[in-house]
C-alpha positions, 0 to 999 in steps of 0.5 A: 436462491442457491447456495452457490448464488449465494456465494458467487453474490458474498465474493462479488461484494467483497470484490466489489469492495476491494475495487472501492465501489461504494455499497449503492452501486454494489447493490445495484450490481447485485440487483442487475445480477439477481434479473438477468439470471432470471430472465435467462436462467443462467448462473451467475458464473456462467453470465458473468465469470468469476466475481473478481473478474466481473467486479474489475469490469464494473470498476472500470466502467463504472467508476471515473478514470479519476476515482480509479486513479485516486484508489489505485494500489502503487506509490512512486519511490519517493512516496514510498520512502515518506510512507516507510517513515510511518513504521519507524516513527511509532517505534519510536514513538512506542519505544520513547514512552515505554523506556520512558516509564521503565527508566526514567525521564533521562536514557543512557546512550550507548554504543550497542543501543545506537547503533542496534536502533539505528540497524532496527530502523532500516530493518523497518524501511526494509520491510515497509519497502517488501510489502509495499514495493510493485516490482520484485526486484524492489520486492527481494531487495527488501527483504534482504535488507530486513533480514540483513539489518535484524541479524545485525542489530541483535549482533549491536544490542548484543556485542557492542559495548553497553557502556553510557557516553552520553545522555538522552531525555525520553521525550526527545524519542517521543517527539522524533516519533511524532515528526515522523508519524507528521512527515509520513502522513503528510505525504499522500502513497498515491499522487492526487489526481484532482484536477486531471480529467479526460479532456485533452490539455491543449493550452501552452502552459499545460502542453506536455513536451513529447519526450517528457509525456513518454519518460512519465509513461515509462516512470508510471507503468514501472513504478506505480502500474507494476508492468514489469519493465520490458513490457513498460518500454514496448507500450511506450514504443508503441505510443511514440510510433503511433505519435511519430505516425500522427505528429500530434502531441501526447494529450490530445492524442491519448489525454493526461499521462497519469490516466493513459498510464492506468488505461494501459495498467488495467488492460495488463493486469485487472485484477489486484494482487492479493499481496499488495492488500493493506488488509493482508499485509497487516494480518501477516505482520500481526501474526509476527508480532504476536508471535514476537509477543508471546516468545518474549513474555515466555522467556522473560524478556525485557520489559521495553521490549514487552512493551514495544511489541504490545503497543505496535500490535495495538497499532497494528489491530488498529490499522486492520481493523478499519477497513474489514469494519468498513467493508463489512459496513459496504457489504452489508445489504441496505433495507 
């Protein structure tokens, strides 16, 4: 074997990977791969084209529409404001225990310290909505408010007056953290599929009126599909003419909503975007925020805030660990 084989193989299983095949399929691919190429004597690049490519084939023909569903990137608005509650949460959570073990069991409140929280709170939903969001308006609007909100929450923590009006005791901050972790957890990024099949929904309780059927074909292409938004109209054009022409009801023309949506999504775009990647993203974020680390502990910076960056870097280690063990775990070959 090649080395070129070799690689070709290595980048097919990670894609494999990324498209949520499990390692028994993937090894069968491979195997499927390895016998081709030797009845025909081709590379693997010219029968099949890039991994990626061939990888999002297998997915899509080898997966259940319902599995696909289940494992495709994108979250609904409302998904996506509970998930930005999960960042805020272990701020909080962190920060509780840290000024906790700093100051003491009570917290002074001050007016630079609320109001530069409540600013580093909306820079977190700023930036969980930049590397989450599907459109790049959403995407730029995002890290403007990131931005905008860190600059002015140094400005509080440091114009605003440091004098206490009132107090705090530090476990009220930790149990804030917990009910927002709990709220952020309870609420799942992408809608569970469960129960939607390919068949046709036909009784009169699950019928989807016509008009509804397009709104929510229109809503899932933008909002969790990422079509961009005119070609989102013109597929939804399409599917009321075809349905105008036909006069029969959206299920039993083209099925559930949400799998039409996915069918639709993966003939526009394929391949997942990289930056969309859980695994990327928290690689980006912990380069920040050891690099945030290292600057504070070089100029003797506060303790809190010594504190507050090392335990979201555990965090963050923690999160981006998972899936590269499990992956190396599915790309492993089995004996």
């Amino acid at each position: 074997m090649t080395d070129e084989v070799i690689r070709w193989n290595a980048r097919l299983r990670l894609a494999l990977a990324a498209q949520s095949v499990d390692s028994t399929l993937t090894n069968t691919v491979l195997d499927e791969v390895a016998q081709h190429c030797a009845d025909s004597g081709e590379s693997p690049e010219d029968a099949f084209g890039t991994p990626e490519a061939y990888a999002a084939t297998v997915a899509g023909e080898r997966i259940p529409p319902e599995e696909r569903l289940r494992h495709r990137g994108g979250q609904t608005p409302a998904a996506t404001f509970c998930a930005a509650l999960a960042p805020i949460g272990v701020a909080a959570l962190v920060a509780g225990a840290c000024l906790w073990v700093a100051n003491g069991f009570t917290l002074a409140l001050t007016p630079g310290g609320l109001v530069g929280s409540s600013f580093i709170a909306i820079a977190l939903t700023g930036g969980h909505l930049a590397a989450t969001a599907s459109r790049s308006r959403r995407r730029a609007a995002g890290w403007v408010l990131l931005a905008a909100a860190t600059v002015l929450g140094a400005t509080a923590f440091t114009a605003l007056s440091r004098k206490p009006f009132g107090h705090l005791p530090a476990p009220v901050l930790c149990v804030l953290g917990l009910a927002l972790l709990g709220w952020a957890t309870r609420n799942k990024p992408t809608a569970d599929p469960e129960g939607v099949t390919m068949q046709p929904r036909t009784d009169a309780l699950n019928t989807v009126g016509r008009e509804h059927w397009l709104r929510q074909l229109t809503q899932l292409l933008e909002e969790r599909h990422a079509v961009p938004r005119a070609r989102a109209a013109e597929l939804t054009r399409e599917a009321a003419d075809h349905l105008a022409a036909t006069e029969r009801a959206p299920e039993e023309e083209f099925g559930p909503v949400e799998l039409y949506a996915l069918r639709l999504s993966e003939e526009e775009s394929p391949r997942e975007r990289w930056w969309l990647r859980s695994d990327i993203q928290n690689a980006i974020l912990a380069v920040i925020l050891t690099g945030y680390l290292v600057g504070n502990l070089a100029s003797g910076g506060p303790f809190w805030q010594t504190a507050l960056a090392a335990g979201a870097l555990a965090v963050n280690l923690a999160l981006l660990a998972v899936p590269l063990v499990r992956r190396q775990r599915d790309s492993s070959p089995q004996r």
